[in-house]
MOPAC internal coordinates of N, CA, C and O (Angstrom, degrees):
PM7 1SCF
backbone

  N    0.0000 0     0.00 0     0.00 0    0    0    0
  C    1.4474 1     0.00 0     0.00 0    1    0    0
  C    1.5217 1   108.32 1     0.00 0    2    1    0
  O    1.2310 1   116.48 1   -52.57 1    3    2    1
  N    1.5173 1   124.30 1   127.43 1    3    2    1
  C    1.5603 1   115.00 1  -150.11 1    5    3    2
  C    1.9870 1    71.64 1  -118.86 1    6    5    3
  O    1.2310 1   115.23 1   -36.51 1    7    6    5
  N    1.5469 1   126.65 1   143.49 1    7    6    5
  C    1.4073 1   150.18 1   142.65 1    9    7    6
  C    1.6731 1   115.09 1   -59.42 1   10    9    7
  O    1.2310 1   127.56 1   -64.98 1   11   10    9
  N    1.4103 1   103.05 1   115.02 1   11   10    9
  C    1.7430 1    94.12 1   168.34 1   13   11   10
  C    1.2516 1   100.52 1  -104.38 1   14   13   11
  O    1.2310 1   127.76 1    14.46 1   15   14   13
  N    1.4878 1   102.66 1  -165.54 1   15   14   13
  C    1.5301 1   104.36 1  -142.33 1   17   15   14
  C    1.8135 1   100.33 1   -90.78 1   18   17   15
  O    1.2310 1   129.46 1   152.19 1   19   18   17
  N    0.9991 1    99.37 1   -27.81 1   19   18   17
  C    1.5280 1   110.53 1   161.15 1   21   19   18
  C    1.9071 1   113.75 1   -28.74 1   22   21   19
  O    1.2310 1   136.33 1    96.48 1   23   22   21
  N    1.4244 1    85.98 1   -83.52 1   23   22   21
  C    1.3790 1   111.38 1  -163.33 1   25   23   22
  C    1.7623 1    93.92 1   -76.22 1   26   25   23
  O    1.2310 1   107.21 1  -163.01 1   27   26   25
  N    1.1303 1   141.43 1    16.99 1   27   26   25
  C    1.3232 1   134.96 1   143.54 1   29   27   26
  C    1.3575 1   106.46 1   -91.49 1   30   29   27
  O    1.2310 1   114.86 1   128.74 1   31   30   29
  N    1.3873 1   127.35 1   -51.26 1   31   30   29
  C    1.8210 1   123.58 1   171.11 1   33   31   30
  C    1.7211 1   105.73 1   -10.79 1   34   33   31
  O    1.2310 1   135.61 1   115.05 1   35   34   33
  N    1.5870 1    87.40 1   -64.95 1   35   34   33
  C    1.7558 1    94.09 1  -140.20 1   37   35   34
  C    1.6059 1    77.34 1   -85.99 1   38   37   35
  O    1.2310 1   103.66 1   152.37 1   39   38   37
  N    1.0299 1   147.67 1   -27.63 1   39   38   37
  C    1.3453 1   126.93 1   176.01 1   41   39   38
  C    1.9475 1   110.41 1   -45.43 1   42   41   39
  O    1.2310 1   137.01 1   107.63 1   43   42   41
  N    1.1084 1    84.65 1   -72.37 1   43   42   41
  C    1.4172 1   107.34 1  -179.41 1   45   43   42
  C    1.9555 1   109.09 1   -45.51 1   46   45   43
  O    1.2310 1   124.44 1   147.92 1   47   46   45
  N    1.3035 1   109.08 1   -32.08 1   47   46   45
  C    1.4560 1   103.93 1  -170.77 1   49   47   46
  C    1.4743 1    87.77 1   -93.38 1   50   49   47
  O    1.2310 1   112.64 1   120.89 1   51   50   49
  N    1.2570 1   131.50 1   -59.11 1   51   50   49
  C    1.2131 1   106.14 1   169.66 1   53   51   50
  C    1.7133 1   145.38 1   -45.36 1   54   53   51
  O    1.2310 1   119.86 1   175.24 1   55   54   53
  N    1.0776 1   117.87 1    -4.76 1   55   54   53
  C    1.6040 1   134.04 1  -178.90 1   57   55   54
  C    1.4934 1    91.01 1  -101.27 1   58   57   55
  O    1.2310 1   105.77 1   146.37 1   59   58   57
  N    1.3840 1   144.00 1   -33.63 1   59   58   57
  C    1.1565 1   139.76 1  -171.52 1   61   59   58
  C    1.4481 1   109.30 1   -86.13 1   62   61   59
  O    1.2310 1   128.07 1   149.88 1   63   62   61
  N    1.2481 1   102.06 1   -30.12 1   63   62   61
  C    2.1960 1   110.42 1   169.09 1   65   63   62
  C    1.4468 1   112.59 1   -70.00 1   66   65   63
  O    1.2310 1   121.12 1   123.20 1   67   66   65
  N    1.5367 1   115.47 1   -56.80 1   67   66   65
  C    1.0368 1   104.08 1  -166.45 1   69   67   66
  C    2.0635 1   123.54 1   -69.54 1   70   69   67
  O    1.2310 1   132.29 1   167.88 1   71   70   69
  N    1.5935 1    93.86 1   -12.12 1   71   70   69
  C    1.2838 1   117.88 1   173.50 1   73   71   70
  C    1.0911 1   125.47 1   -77.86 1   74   73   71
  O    1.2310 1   116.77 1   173.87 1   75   74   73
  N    1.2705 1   123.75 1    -6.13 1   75   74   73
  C    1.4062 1   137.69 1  -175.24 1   77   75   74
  C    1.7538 1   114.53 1   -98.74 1   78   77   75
  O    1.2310 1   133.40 1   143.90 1   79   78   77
  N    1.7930 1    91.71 1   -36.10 1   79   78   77
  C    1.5657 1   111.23 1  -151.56 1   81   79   78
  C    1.8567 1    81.61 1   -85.87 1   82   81   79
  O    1.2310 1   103.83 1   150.13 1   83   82   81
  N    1.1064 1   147.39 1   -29.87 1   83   82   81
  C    1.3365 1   155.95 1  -131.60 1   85   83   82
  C    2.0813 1    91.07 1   -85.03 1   86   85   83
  O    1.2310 1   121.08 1   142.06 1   87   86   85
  N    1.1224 1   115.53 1   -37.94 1   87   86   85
  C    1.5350 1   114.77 1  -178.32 1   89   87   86
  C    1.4129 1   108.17 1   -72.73 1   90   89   87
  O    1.2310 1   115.66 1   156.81 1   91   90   89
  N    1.2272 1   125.84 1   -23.19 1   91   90   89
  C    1.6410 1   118.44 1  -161.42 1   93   91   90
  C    1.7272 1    84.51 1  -125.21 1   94   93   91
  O    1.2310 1   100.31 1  -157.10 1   95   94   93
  N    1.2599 1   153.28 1    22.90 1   95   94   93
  C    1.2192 1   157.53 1   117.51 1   97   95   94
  C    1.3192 1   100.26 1   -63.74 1   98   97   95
  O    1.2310 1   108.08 1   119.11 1   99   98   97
  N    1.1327 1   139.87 1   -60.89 1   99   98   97
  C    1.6914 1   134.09 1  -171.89 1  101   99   98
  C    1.6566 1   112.23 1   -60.49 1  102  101   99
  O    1.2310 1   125.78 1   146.90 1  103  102  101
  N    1.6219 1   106.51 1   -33.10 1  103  102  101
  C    1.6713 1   109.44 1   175.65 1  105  103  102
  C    1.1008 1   112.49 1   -61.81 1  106  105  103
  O    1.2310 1   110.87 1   139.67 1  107  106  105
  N    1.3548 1   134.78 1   -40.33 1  107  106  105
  C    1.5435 1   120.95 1   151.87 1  109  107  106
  C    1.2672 1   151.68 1   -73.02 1  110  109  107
  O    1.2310 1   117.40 1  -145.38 1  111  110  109
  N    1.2546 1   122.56 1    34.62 1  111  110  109
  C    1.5755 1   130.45 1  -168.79 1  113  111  110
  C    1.4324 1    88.27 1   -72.82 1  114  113  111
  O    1.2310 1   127.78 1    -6.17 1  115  114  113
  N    1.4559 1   102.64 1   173.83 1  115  114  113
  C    1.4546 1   114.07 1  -158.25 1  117  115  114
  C    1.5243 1    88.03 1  -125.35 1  118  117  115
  O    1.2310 1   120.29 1   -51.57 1  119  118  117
  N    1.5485 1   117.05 1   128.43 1  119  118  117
  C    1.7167 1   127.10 1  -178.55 1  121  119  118
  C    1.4255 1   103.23 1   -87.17 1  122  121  119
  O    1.2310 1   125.03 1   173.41 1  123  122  121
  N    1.1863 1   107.95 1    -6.59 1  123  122  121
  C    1.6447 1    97.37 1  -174.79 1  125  123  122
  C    1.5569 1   109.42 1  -135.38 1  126  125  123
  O    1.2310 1   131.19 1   -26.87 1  127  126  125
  N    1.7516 1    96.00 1   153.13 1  127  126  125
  C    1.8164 1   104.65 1   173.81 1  129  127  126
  C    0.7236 1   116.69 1   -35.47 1  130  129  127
  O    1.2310 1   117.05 1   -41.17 1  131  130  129
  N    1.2896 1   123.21 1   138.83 1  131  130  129
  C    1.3015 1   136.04 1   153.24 1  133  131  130
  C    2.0083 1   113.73 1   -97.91 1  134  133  131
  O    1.2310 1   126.96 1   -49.73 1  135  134  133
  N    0.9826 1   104.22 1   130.27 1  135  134  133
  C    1.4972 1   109.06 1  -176.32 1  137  135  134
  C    1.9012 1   106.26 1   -99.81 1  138  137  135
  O    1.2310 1   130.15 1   -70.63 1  139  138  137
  N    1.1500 1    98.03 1   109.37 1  139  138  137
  C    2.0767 1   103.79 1   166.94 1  141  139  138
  C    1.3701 1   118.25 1   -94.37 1  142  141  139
  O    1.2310 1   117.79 1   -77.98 1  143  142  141
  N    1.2479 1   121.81 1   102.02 1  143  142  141
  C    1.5817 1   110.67 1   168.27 1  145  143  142
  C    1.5684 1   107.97 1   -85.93 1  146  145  143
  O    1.2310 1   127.22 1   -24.15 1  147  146  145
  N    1.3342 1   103.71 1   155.85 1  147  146  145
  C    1.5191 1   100.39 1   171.37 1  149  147  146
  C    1.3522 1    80.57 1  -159.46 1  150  149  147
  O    1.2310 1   124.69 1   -18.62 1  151  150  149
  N    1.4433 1   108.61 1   161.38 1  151  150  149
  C    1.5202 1   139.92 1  -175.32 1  153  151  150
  C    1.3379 1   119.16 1  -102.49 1  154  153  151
  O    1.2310 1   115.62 1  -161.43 1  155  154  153
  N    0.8209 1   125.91 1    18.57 1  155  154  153
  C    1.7752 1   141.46 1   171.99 1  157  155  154
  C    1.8703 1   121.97 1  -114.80 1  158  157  155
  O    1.2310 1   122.22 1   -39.55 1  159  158  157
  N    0.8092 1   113.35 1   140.45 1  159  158  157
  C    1.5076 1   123.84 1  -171.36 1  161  159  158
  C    1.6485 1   104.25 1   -50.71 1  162  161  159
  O    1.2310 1   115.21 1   -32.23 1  163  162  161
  N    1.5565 1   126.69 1   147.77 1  163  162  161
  C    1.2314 1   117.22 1   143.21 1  165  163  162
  C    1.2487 1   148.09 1   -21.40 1  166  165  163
  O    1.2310 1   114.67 1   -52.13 1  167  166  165
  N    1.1523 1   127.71 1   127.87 1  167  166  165
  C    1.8669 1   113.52 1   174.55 1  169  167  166
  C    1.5399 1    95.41 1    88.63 1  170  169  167
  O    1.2310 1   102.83 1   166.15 1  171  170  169
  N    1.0771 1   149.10 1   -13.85 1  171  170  169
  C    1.2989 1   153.75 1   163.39 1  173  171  170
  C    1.7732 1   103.33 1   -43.77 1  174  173  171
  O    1.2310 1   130.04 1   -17.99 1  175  174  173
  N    1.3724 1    98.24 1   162.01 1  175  174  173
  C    1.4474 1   108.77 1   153.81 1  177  175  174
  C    1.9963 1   128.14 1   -52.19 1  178  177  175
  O    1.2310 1   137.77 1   120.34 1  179  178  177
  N    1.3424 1    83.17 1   -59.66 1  179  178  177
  C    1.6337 1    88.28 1   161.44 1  181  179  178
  C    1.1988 1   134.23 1   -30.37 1  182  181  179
  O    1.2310 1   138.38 1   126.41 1  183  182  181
  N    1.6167 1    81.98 1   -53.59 1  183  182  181
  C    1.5802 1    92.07 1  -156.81 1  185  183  182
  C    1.6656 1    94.72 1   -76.28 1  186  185  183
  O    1.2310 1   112.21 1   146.68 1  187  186  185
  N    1.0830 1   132.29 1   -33.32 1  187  186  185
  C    1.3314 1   140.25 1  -168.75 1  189  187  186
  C    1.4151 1    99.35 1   -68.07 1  190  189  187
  O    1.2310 1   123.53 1   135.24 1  191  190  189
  N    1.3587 1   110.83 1   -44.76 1  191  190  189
  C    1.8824 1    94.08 1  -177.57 1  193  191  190
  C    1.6156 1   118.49 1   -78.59 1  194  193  191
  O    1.2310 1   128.46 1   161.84 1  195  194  193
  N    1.8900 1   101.32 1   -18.16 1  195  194  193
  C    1.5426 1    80.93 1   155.74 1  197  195  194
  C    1.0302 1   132.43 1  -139.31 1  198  197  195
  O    1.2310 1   122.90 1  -110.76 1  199  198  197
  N    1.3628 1   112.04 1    69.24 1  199  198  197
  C    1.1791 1   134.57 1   157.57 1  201  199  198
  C    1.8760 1   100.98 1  -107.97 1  202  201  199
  O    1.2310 1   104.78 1  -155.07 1  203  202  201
  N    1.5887 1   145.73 1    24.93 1  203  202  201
  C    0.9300 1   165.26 1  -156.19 1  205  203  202
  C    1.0764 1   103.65 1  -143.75 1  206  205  203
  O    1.2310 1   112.47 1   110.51 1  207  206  205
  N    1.3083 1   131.81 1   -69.49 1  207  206  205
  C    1.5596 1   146.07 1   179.96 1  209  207  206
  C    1.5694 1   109.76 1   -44.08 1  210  209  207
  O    1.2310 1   120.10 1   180.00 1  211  210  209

């Protein structure tokens, strides 16, 4: 699969955006619990995605 010059641009400009944006995403982490209710049993799917989150 050969890259033209196009589709290297936006590769490349995109790896340089999302690399930039990564410091002022970290300035907002959240210091405090967050509480998830969900209505489904343990060990579930649910529960697995938020216990991830």
């Amino acid at each position: 699969m050969s890259i033209n010059r196009r589709r290297f641009v936006q590769a490349t400009s995109a790896s340089a955006l999302l690399a930039s944006v990564g410091d002022a995403v970290m300035a907002q982490v959240a210091t405090e619990s967050l509480k998830v209710v969900t209505g489904f049993p343990p060990g579930g799917t649910s529960d697995n995605l938020c216990r991830r989150i």
